[in-house]
C-alpha positions in Angstrom: -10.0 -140.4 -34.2 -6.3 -139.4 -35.1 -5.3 -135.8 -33.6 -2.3 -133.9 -33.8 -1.1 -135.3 -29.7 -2.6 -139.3 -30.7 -5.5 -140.8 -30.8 -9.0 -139.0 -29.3 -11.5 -141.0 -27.6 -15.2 -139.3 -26.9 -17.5 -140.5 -24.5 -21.4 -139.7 -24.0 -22.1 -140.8 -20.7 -25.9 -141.8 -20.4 -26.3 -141.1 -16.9 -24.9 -139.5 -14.1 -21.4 -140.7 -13.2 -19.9 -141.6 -9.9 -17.3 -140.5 -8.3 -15.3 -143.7 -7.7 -16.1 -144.4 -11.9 -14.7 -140.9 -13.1 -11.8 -140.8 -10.9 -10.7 -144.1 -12.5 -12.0 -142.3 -15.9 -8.6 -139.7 -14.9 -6.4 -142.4 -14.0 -7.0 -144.2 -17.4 -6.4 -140.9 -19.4 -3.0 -140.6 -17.1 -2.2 -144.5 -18.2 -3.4 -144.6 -21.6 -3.1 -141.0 -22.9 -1.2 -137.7 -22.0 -4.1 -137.0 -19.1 -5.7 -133.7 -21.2 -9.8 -134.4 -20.8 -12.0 -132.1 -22.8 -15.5 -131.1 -21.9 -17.2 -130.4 -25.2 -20.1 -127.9 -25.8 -22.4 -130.8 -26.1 -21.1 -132.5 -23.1 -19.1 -134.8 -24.0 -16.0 -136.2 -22.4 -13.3 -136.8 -24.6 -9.7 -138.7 -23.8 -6.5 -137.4 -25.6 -3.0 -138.8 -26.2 -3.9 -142.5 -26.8 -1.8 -144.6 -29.3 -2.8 -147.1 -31.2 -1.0 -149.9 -28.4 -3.0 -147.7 -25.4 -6.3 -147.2 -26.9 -7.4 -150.9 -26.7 -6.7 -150.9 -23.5 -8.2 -147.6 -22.5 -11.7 -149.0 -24.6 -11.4 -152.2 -22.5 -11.8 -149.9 -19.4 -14.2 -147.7 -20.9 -16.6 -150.7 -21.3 -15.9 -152.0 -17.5 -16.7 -148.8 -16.1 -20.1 -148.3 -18.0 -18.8 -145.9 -20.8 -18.0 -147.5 -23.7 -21.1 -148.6 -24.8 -22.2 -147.1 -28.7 -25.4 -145.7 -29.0 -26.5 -146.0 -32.5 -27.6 -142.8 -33.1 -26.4 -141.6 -30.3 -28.8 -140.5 -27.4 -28.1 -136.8 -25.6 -30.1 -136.0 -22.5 -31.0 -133.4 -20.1 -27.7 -133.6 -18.2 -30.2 -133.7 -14.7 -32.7 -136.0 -16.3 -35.3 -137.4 -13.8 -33.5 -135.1 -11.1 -34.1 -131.6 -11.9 -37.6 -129.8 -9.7 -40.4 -128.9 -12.1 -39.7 -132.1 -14.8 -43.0 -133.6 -14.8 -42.1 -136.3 -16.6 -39.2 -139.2 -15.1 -37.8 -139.8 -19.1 -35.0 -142.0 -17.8 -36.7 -145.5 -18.5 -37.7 -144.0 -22.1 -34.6 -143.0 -22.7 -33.0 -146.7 -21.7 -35.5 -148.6 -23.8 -34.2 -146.5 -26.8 -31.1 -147.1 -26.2 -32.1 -151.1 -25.7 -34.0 -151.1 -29.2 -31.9 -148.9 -31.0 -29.0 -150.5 -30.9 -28.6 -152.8 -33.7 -32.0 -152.6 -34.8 -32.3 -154.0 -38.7 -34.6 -150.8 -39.7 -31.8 -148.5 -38.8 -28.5 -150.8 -39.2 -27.1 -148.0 -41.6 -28.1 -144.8 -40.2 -25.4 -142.3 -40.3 -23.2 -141.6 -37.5 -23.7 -138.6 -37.1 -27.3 -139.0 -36.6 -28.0 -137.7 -33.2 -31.3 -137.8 -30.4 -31.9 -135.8 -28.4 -34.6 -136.1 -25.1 -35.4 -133.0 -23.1 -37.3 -133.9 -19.6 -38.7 -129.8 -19.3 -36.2 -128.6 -16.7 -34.0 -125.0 -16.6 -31.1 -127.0 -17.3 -32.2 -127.6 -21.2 -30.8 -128.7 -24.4 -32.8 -126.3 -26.4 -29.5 -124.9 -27.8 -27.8 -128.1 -28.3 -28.4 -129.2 -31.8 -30.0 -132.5 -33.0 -31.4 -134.6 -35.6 -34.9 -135.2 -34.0 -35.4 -133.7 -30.5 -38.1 -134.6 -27.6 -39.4 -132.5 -25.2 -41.6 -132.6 -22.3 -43.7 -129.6 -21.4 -45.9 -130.7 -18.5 -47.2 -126.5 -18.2 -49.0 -126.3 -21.2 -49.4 -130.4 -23.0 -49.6 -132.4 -20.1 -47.9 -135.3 -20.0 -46.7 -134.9 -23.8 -43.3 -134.5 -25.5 -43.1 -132.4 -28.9 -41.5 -133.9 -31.7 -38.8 -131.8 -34.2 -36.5 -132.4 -36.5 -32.9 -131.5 -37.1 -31.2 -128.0 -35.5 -31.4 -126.2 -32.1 -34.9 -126.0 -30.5 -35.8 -122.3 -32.2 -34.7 -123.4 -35.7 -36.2 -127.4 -35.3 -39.0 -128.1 -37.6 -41.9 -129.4 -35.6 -44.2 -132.5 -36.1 -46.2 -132.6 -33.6 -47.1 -133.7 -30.1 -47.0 -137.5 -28.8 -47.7 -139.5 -25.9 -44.8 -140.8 -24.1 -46.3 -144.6 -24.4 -45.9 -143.9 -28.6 -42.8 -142.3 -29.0 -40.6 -145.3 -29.4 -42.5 -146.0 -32.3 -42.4 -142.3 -33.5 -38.8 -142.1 -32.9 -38.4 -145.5 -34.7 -40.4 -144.5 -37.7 -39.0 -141.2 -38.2 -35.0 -142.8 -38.0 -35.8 -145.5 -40.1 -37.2 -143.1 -43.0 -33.6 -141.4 -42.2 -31.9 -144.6 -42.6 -33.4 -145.4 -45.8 -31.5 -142.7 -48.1 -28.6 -143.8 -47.0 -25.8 -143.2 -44.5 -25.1 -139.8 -45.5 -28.6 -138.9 -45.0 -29.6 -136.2 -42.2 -33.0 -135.5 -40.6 -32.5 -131.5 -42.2 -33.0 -133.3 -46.0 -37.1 -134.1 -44.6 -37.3 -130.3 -42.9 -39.2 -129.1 -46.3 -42.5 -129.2 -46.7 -43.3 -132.3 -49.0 -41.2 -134.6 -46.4 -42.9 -132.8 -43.4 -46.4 -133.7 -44.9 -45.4 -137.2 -45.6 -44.0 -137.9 -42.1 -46.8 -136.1 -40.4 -49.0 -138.4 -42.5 -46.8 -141.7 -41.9 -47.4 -140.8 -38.3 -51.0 -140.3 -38.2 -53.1 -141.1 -35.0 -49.7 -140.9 -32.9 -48.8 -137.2 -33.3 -51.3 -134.4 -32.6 -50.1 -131.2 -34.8 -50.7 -128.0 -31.6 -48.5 -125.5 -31.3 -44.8 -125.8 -30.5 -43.8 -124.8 -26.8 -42.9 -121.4 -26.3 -39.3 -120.3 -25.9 -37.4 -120.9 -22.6 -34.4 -118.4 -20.9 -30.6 -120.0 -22.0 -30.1 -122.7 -20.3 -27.2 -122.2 -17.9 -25.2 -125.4 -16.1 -22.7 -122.9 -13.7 -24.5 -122.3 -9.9 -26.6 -124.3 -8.2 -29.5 -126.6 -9.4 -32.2 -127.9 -6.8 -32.4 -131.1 -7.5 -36.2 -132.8 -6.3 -34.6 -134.9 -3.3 -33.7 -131.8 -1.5 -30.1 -131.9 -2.6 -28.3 -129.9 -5.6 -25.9 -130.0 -8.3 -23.1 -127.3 -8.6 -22.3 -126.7 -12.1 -18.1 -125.6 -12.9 -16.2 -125.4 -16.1 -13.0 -126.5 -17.0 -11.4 -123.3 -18.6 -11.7 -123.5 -22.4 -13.2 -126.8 -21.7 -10.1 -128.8 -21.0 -8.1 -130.3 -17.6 -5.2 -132.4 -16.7 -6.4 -135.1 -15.5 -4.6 -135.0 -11.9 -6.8 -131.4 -11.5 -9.5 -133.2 -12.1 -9.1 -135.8 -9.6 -8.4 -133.6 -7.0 -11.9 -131.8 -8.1 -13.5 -134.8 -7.9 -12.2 -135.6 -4.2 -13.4 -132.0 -3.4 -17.0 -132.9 -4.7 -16.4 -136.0 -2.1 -15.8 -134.2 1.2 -18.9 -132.2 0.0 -21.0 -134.8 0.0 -21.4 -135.3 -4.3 -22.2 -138.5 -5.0 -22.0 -138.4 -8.9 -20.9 -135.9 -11.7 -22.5 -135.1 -15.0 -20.3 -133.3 -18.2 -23.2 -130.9 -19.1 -23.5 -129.0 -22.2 -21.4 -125.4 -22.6 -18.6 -127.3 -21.3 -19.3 -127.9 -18.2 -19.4 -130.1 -14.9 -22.2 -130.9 -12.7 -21.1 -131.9 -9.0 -24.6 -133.7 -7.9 -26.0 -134.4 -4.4 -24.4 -131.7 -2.8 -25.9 -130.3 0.5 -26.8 -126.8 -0.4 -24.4 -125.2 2.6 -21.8 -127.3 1.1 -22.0 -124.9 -1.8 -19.8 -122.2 -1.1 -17.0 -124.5 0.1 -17.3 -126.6 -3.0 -17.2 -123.5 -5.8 -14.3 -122.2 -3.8 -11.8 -125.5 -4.1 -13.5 -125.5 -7.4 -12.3 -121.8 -8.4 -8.9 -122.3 -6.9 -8.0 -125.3 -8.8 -8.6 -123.4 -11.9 -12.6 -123.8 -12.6 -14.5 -121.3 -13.9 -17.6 -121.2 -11.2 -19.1 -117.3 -12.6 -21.8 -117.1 -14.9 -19.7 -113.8 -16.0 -16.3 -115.1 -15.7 -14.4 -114.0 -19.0 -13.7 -117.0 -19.9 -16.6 -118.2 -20.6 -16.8 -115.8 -23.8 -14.0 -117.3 -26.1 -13.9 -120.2 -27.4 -10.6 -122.0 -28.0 -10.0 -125.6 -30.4 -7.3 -128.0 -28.5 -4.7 -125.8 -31.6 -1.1 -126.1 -32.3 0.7 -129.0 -31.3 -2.6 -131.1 -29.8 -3.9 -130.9 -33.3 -2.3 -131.6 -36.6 -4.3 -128.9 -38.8 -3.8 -126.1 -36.6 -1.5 -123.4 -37.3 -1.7 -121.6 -33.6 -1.6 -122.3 -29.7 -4.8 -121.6 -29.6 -5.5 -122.3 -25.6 -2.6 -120.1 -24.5 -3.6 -117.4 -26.5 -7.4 -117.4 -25.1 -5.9 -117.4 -21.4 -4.4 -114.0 -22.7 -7.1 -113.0 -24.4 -9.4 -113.3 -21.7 -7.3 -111.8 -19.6 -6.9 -108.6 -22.2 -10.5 -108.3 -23.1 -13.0 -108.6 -19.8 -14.1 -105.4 -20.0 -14.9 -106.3 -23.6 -16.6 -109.6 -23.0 -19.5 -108.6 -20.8 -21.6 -111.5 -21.9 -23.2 -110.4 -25.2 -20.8 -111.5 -27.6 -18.3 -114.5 -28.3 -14.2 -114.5 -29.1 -13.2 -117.4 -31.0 -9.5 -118.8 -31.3 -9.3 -121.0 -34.2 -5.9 -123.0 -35.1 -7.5 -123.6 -38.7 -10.3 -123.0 -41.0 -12.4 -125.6 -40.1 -13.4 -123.9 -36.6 -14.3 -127.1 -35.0 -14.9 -125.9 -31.7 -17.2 -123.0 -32.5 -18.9 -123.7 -36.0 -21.1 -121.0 -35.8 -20.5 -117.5 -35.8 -18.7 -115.2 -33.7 -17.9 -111.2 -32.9 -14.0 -112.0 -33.8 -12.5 -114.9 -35.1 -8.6 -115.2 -35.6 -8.0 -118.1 -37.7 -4.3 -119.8 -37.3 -1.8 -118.4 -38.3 -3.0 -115.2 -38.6 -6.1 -114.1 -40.4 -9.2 -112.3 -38.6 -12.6 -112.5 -39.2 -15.2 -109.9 -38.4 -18.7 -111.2 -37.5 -18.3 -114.3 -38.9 -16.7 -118.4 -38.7 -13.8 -119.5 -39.3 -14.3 -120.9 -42.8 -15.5 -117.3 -43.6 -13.1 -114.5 -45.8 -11.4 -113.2 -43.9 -11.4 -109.5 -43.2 -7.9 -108.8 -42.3 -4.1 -110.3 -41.3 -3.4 -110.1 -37.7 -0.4 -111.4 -35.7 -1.9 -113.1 -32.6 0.3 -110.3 -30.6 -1.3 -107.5 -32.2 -5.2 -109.4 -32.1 -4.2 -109.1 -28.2 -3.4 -105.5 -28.2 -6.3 -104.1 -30.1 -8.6 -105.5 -27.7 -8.4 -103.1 -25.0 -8.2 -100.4 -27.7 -11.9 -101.9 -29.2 -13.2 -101.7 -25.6 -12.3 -98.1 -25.7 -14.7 -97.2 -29.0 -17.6 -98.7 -26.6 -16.5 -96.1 -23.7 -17.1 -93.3 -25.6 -20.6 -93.5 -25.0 -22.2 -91.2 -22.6 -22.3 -93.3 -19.6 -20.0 -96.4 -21.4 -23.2 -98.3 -21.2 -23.6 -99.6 -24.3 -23.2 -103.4 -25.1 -20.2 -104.9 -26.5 -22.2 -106.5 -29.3 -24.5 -103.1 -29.8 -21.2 -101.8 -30.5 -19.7 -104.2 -32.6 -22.6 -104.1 -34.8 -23.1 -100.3 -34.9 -19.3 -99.8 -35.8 -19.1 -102.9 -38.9 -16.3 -104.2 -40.0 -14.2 -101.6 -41.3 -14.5 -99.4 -38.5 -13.7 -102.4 -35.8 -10.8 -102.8 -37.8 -10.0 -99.6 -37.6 -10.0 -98.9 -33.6 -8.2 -102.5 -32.8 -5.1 -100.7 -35.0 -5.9 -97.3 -32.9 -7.2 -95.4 -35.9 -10.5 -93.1 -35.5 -13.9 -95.0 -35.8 -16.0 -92.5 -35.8 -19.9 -93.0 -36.5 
């Protein structure tokens, strides 16, 4: 897709990755592109600075090293599928066959691209907040060997159809992305979450679905630390800051995971990198080269809490350096970002890299949003500079607490709008 700094390239890898593949990944983003790689919250991997000369070239590799492959939809996964302690169900082989059957099948031929899957094996490293257009999940506790069955959204807002067996859900998922691809290529799996089209598919799918319960609700799934993995080993999880690296860092990173014995890495949803088959006293070596290249390795590292596109000049529609300014930020507000709400750094309206919504939003060039997206009103003008400099002053209205123990986000919502408005320009906010 065309970007402000080339040509993009995003890749979905299926499976683990090895080393020797994604350091020749890096090299083919230094030869082909401008070397930026990009994490995306879904866990993606995406290539920037390709032309339209480099980008064949770049594909052909893609293909040779097992990544170019189109799934059609495409197929997410439990970034430790099949590895993870307390899966009871190996999905891997389920997950190939889809992939073997779905791809150019005639029922689906003109499903919509952006028509996603997505197969959860049960473990703490989940996708239950990464959205999708139908979602499988195991839960071995409670069903047994079953997987639920929703449709379209994050886990807690999917619309649920039931239980299968794992020996029927090929023809499950086949029957419900057919009824998809038959309104048309635009068509989504949210346009059947209303009753009349539940009843219908929950009929269609009679004798293969059994309509219990949906599985209760599961802590945030969270890829930074240590994961025990069932062979005695573990995966490290690390970031990329703001979900982006040169690709030289990252080749260095990757010898790191080397010389602690890794044999594979993983992009993982929230941005992130899994390091896999790491001895566990390996661990503290490994997060240490990790947070001196750059990496975020803390749960709690600032960081983590605002959200940056690739902005001003990577992207054509963006109106602000958007990655520069989040360093800053970050820097500015960690008092401030004590894990209960999100910053976001938009270089346009469009908000690509945080659609939802978020505590404050400063939309390139210079308009802010209050509790809101991007695409939202905004509630006031802001230079970037002065954004910055109300921070610390916003952190303040939270201190005056008795005890300062009040939540960043308790406090954004107690003060509103106005009144946040208010303290970032050093006026009273008084309740």
């Amino acid at each position: 897709m065309p970007t402000g700094d080339g040509l993009l390239a995003r890749l979905l890898p299926p499976a683990p990755v090895s080393l020797d593949v994604f350091a020749a990944l890096c090299e083919a983003s230094e030869a082909h592109g401008n070397g930026v790689m990009e994490v995306t919250q879904r866990g993606s991997l995406q290539i920037r600075g390709l032309t339209s000369s480099s980008a064949p070239a770049f594909a052909g590799i893609a293909v040779k090293l097992g990544l170019g492959e189109d799934d059609a939809p495409p197929i997410l996964t439990s970034p430790l599928l099949g590895l993870e302690i307390g899966e009871g169900i190996d999905l891997n082989a389920l997950a190939m066959n889809l992939r073997k059957k779905l791809r150019n099948h005639p029922a689906i031929a003109s499903i919509g691209p952006k028509v996603s899957l997505a197969i959860d094996g049960g473990g703490a490293l989940h996708l239950d907040d990464v959205p999708a257009d139908l979602r499988l999940r195991a839960d071995t506790a409670s069903h047994g060997a079953h997987l639920h069955v929703s449709l379209a959204g994050t886990a807690a807002a999917a619309t649920e159809l039931g239980w299968v067996e794992p020996r029927h859900a090929i023809e499950v998922v086949f029957r419900v992305l057919a009824g998809i691809a038959g309104r048309g290529a635009a068509a989504r799996a949210r346009d059947f979450a209303n009753p009349a089209d539940v009843r219908a598919l929950r009929a269609s799918l009679a004798g293969l679905i059994l309509g219990e319960p949906r599985p209760a609700a599961r802590p945030a799934a969270e890829p930074l630390g240590i994961h025990r993995l069932n062979d005695g080993r573990v995966a490290q999880g690390v970031a990329p800051a703001f979900g982006y690296a040169d690709a030289s860092v990252l080749k260095r990173w990757v010898l790191a995971a080397a010389r602690c014995g890794a044999h594979s890495i993983r992009p993982a949803p929230g941005r992130a990198l899994l390091a896999i088959g790491l001895a566990e006293s390996a661990g503290e070596e490994f997060a240490a080269s990790a947070a001196a290249a750059g990496f975020v390795v803390r749960p709690d590292d600032a960081r983590r809490y605002v959200v940056a596109c690739s902005g001003a000049p990577a992207c054509a529609s963006a109106l602000l350096s958007t990655r520069q300014l989040a360093a800053q930020i970050a820097r500015t507000a960690e008092p401030l970002l004590d894990g209960s709400l999100t910053l976001h750094v938009s270089g346009c309206a469009k908000g690509c890299a945080h659609p939802g919504a978020a505590a404050l939003t400063l939309v390139g060039p210079g308009s802010l949003v209050v509790q809101g997206r991007a695409a939202d009103a905004p509630h006031a003008c802001v230079s970037a500079d002065d954004f910055v400099a109300g921070l610390p002053r916003l952190e303040g209205q939270r201190l005056r607490l008795p005890g300062g123990r009040e939540r960043s986000a308790d406090m954004m919502s107690r003060l509103g709008a106005a009144r946040v408005l208010a303290a970032m320009r050093g006026a009273p906010a008084h309740d």
